[in-house]
C-alpha positions as CSV (number, residue, x, y, z in Angstrom):
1,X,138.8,156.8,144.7
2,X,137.4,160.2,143.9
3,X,134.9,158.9,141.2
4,X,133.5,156.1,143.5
5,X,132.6,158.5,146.3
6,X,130.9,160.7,143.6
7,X,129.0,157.7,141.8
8,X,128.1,156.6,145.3
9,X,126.8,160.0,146.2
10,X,124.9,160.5,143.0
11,X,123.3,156.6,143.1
12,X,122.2,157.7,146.5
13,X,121.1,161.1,145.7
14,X,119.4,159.3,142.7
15,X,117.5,156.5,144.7
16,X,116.5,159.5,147.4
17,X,114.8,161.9,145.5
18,X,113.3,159.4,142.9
19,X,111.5,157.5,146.3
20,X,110.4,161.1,147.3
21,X,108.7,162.3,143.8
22,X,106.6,159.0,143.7
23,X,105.6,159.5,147.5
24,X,104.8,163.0,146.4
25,X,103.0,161.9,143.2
26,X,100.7,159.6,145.8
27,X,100.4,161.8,148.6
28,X,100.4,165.6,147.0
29,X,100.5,166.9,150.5
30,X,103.7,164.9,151.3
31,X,106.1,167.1,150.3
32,X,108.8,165.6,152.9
33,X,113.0,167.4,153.1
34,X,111.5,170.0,150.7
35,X,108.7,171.2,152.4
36,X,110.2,174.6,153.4
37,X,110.6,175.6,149.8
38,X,106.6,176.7,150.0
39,X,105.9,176.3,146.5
40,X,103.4,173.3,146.6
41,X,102.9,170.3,144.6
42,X,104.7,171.2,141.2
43,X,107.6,172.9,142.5
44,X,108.3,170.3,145.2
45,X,107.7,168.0,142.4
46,X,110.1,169.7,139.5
47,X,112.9,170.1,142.1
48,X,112.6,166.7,142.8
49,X,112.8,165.5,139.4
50,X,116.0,168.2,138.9
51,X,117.6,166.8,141.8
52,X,117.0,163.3,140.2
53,X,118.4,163.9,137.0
54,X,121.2,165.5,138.8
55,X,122.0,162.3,140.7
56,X,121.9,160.5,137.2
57,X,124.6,163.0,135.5
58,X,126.5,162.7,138.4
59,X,126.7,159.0,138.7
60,X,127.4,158.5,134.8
61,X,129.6,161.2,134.8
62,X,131.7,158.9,137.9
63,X,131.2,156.1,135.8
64,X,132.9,157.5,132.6
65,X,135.5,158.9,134.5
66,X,136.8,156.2,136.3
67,X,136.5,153.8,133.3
68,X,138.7,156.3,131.5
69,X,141.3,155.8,134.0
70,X,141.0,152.3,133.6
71,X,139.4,151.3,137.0
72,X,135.9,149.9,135.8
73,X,135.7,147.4,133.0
């Protein structure tokens, strides 16, 4: 149960912050939940691509797990 709240939380993570760098990469003004981190454009941009990769890892990483213990096939 543990790895499908985590590859839920990363898939959503993932899908969140992916929709957010492409509004960014339209509208370089747009820099949405992370506008208080003040860095402009390319740091709003590279945290969003962290946080993306992040949501990736973390939903493999689920994945991997769970299959390991035999509950995906």
């Amino acid at each position: 149960m543990k790895y499908d709240i985590l590859q839920i939380i990363g898939a959503a993570m993932m899908v969140f912050f992916a929709q957010g760098a492409i509004r960014l990469l339209i509208d370089h003004d747009d820099t949405g939940i992370l506008g208080w981190l003040g860095g402009g454009f390319p740091l709003a941009l590279a945290v969003r691509g962290a946080l993306v990769a992040v949501g990736v890892l973390l939903t493999g990483r689920s994945h991997t797990r769970a299959k390991v213990l035999g509950r995906r096939g």
